[in-house]
N, C-alpha and C positions, 0 to 999 in steps of 0.2 A: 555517845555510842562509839564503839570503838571500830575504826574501819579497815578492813581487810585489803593487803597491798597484792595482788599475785605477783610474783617472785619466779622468773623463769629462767631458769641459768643453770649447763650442768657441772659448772664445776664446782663443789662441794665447798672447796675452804673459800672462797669467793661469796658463793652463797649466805653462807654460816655468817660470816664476818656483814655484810647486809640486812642479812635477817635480825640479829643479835640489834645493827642500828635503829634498824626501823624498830623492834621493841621496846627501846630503850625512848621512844618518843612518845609511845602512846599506840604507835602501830599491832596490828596481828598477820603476820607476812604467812603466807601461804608458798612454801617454794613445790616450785615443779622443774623436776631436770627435763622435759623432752615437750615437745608442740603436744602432743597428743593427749599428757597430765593435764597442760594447761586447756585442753579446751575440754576436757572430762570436769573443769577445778569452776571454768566459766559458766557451764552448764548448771550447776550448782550452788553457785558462790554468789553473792552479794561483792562484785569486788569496784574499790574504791578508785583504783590507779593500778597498773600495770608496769614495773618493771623488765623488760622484756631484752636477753640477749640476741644478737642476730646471729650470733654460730649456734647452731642446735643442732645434738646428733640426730637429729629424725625431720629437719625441716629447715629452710632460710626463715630469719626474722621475719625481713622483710614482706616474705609470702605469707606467715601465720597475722603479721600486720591488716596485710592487706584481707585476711579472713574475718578478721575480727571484725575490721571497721565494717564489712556486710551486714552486722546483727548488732554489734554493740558501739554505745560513742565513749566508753570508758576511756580516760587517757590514759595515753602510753609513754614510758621514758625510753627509748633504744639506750641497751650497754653494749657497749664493743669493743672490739682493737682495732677499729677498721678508721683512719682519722683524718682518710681522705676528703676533698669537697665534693666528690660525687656520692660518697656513701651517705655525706649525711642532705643532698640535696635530697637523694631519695628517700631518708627517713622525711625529713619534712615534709616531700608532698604526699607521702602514704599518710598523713595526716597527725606523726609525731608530736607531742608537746615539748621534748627537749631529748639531746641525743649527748650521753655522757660518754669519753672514751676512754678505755684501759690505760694505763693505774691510774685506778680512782680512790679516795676518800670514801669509805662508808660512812662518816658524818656530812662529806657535801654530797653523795645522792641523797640522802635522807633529809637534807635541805631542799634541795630540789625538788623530792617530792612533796614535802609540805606546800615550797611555793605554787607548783603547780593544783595544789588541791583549795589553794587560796583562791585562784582566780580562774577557776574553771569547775563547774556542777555540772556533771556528766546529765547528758538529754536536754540539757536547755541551753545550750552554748548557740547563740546566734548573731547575724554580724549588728553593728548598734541600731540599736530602738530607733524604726521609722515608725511610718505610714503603711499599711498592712498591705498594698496596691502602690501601681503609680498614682503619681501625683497630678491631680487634676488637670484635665484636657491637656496628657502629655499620656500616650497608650505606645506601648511598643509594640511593634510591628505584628510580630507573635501575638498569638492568645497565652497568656501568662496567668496562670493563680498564682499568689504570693503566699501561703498559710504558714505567719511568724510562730503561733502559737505552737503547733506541729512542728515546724522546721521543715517542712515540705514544698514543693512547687511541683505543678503541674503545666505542660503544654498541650495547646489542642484536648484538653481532658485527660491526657495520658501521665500519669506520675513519672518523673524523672528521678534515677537514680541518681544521689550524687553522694559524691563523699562531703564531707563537713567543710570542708575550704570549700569546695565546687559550690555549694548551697549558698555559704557565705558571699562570693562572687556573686551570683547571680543574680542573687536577692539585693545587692547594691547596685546592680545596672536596672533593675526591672523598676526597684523604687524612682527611679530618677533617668525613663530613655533620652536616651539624646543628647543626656550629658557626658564630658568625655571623660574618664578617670584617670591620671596618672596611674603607673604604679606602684609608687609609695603609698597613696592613696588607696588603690586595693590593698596595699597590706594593713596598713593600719588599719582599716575597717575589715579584717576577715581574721589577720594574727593576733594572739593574746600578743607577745611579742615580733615583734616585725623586725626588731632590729636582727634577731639571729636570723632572720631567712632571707635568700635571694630573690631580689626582683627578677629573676630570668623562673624564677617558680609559678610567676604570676600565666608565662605565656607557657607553659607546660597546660596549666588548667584550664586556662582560655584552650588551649587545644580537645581536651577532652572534652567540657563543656559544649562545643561543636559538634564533636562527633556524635555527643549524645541528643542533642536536637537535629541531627540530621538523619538519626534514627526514624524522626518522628516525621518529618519532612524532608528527604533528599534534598530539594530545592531549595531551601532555607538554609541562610547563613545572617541571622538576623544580630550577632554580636558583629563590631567593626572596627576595625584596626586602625590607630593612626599614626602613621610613623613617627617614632618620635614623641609622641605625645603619651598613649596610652589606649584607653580600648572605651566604648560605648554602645548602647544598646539601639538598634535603630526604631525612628516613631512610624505610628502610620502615616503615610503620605494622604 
């Protein structure tokens, strides 16, 4: 079956020259010049992978990123000129699979995204095969469901929103409280690749991850920092 790339970019010979690659593989690229195409194109479409510019005349990347991953877990490639280490820390933690920057090859993004489509099935990406729960008479702190199959977790009964890294974390503290994770160790366990991302991403989502349990609990701060070392889930006492 041949799978549809959405293609978001508005500058035409750019486009044209991408679209034309991805054809030439087997692709059916779908271009949209502006945020607004592509979530009319997403609403509709079967799409496989996302190409996605961050300058858009009607929208930041970035923000339509951050829209998508709401409803959808399709990956995303960010293209840009932008080739800084903050722009692309922030494509990673908005939950990017890889961030390409101007001038590019339209046979190495069309590499890219193959590679990416090799080791990532959009709705079943989760971090590696445990135990569905913690691990016998070892209970974190928190009331926790783990639900792998789903990719969901729950605290106190309440569902947690989390983005796809956040879920990934989480779900590796909850399997295993008490024990303490490096963070090379969260990355390897939550990134397809670990090696393009910064460890300093790891303590951005440990931040959010908090804030969103302390939605549920003010008084809970049940994740725990160890200097130096890395981060752990605490057990019941």
């Amino acid at each position: 079956m041949t799978q549809t790339i959405l293609l978001v970019e508005d500058e035409p010979s750019i486009a044209e020259n991408i679209s034309y690659a991805l054809s030439t593989e087997g692709f059916a690229p779908r271009w949209c010049r502006t945020a607004g195409e592509a979530r009319e194109a997403l609403a509709s479409t079967d799409v496989a992978l996302i190409v996605l510019d961050v300058g858009l005349p009607d929208a930041n990347g970035f923000e339509l990123a951050r829209e998508i991953r709401q409803a959808h877990d399709v990956p995303i490639i960010f293209v840009t000129a932008r080739s800084s280490e903050i722009d692309r820390v922030v494509g990673l933690e908005i939950g990017a699979d890889d961030y390409v920057v101007k001038p590019f090859s339209p046979r190495e993004l069309t590499a890219r995204v193959k590679a990416v489509l090799r080791r990532v099935k959009p709705g079943t990406r989760a971090v590696e095969p445990g135990p569905a729960g913690p691990r016998p008479g070892r209970q974190p702190a928190m009331p926790f469901t783990l639900d792998e199959a789903r990719c969901r977790i729950t605290c106190a009964g309440r569902p947690l929103e989390l983005t796809r890294y956040e879920y990934r974390l989480l779900a590796a503290l909850i399997r295993s409280p008490g024990q303490v994770f490096s963070r090379g160790q969260l990355m390897e366990l939550a990134w397809e690749e670990p090696d393009v991302s910064l460890e300093r991403t790891i303590d951005t989502h440990m931040k959010t991850i908090r804030q969103k349990l302390r939605a549920i609990d003010p008084g809970a701060d049940p994740i725990q920092t160890h200097r130096g070392m890395g981060y752990s889930l605490k057990e019941k006492s």
